[in-house]
N, C-alpha and C positions, 0 to 999 in steps of 0.2 A: 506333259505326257503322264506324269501320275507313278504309280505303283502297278504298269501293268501285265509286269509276270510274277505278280510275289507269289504264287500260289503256282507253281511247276506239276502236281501230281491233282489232277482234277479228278480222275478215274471217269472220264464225260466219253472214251473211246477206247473201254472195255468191252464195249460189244462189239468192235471191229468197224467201227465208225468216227470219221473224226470232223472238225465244224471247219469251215471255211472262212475266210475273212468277212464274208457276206454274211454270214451267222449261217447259213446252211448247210447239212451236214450229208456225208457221201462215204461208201462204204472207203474207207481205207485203201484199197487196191483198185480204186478211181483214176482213168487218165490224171485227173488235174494231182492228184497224190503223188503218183509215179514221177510225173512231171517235175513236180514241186521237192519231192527226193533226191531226182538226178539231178538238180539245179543245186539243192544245199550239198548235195555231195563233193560237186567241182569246188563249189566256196569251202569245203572244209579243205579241198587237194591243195588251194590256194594258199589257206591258213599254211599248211605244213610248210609249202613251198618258201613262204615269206619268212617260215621261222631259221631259213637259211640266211647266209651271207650272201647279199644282192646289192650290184649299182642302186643306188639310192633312185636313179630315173625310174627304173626297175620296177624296185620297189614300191615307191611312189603312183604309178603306174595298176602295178597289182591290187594297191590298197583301196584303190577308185574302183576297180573292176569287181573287187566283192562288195563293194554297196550297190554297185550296180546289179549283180547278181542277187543279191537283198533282195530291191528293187524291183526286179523280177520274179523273186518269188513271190512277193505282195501283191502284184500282177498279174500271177498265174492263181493265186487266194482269192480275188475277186472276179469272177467271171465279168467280162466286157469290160474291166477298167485298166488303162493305159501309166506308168508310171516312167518308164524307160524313156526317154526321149532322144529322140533324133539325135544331137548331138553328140552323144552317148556313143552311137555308132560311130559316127564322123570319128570321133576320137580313137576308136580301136584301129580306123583305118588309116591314120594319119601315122598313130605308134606301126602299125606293123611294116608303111613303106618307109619308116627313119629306122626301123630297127634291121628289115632288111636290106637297105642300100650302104649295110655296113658290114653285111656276108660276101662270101664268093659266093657266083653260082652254083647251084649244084648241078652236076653230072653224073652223081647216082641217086640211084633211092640211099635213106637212113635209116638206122636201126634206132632204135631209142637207149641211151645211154650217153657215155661220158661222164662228164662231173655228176654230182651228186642232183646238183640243182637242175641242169639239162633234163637229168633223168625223172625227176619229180615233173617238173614243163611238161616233158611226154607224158606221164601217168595223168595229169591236168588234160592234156589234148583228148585223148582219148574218152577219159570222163565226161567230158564236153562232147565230143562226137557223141555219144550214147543220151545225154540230156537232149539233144540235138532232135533225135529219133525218138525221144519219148514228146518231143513240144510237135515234130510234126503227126504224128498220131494226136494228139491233144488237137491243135489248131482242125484237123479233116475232124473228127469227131464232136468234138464241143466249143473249137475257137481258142484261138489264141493271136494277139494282137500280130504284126507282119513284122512290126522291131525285133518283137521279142525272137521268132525265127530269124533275120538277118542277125542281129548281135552274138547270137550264139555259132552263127556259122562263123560270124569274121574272128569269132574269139577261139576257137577252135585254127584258124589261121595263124590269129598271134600267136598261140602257146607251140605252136610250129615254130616260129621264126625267132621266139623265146628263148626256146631249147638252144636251138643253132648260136644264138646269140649269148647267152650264160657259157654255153662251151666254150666260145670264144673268149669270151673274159677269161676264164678259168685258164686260158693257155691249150685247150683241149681240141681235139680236132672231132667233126662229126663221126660218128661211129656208120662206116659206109657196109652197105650192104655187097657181098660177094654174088656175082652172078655164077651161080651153078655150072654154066657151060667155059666158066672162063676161072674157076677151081680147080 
C-alpha cells in the first residue's frame, strides 16, 4: 500500500472541489460528498462509542462495522463500484436477532438515554438514519449500489437494539416515553 496519505494538506480542494476515488472531481457539496460525510460521520459516533467500556462481543461487533462503513465510503468514492458485500448484511442481521432475543419486549416508545453508552448507540442511530437519507437521495440521483442502502437501514436497526442492550448490561432500564394523556 505504500505512503499514501503522507502528504494531508494538498490545497487540490480550495476552490470548493474535491477528487473522487475515480480521480474525478465534483463540487464538494455533491450528493456523493454529502453522502460520503454522513457515512464518516456515524464511523466517527462509532469511534466515540468504542472508546467506552463495552461487552467485548460488542465491541468486537462495532469494530467490524466501521470497516464496513470504510468500505462503504470507498463505494460511495467510486461511482458503480461495489465493496460491501452481502454477507456484511447477513451479519448486521444475525447480530441484531441474538442481541434482541435478549431484551423484553417493548410496550412503549423510548427516549434515548440511560447509561452513557445506550446513549451514544442513540446519537450513532440517528446519524445513521440521516446518512440513510443522504444515500437515498444519492442512489434516485447518481446511484448507489442496493447493499449499501439495506446495510444502512439494518444498522440503524442494530444501534436500536444496541442501545437497549448496553442499558441492559449497564443494570439500566430503557428510558420509557410518558404518553401525555396518561401524565
Amino acid at each position: 500500500m505504500g505512503h499514501r496519505l503522507s502528504k494531508i494538506t494538498t490545497r487540490t480542494g480550495d476552490s470548493g472541489e474535491t477528487g473522487l476515488g475515480d480521480g474525478s472531481r465534483v463540487p464538494k457539496d455533491h450528493a456523493r460528498i454529502h453522502a460520503l460525510g454522513e457515512i464518516d460521520e456515524l464511523n466517527s459516533f462509532l469511534g466515540l462509542l468504542l472508546a467506552d467500556e463495552l461487552p467485548e462481543p460488542m465491541r468486537d461487533a462495532l469494530g467490524q462495522i466501521q470497516h464496513d462503513l470504510f468500505d462503504l465510503g470507498g463505494e460511495i468514492s467510486i461511482p458503480g463500484h461495489t465493496l460491501l458485500a452481502e454477507r456484511r448484511l447477513e451479519q448486521l442481521e444475525l447480530l441484531s436477532e441474538a442481541w434482541n432475543a435478549e431484551l423484553g419486549p417493548l410496550k412503549e416508545f423510548i427516549l434515548p438515554g440511560g447509561a452513557r453508552s445506550a446513549a451514544l448507540a442513540h446519537i450513532a442511530r440517528t446519524v445513521c438514519r440521516r446518512a440513510e437519507r443522504a444515500l437515498v437521495v444519492l442512489a434516485r440521483d447518481q446511484g448507489a449500489t442496493p447493499i449499501a442502502l439495506k446495510y444502512v437501514n439494518r444498522l440503524s436497526d442494530l444501534l436500536f437494539i444496541l442501545a437497549r442492550a448496553l442499558n441492559r448490561h449497564a443494570g439500566r432500564s430503557d428510558v420509557l416515553w410518558h404518553n401525555p394523556k396518561q401524565r
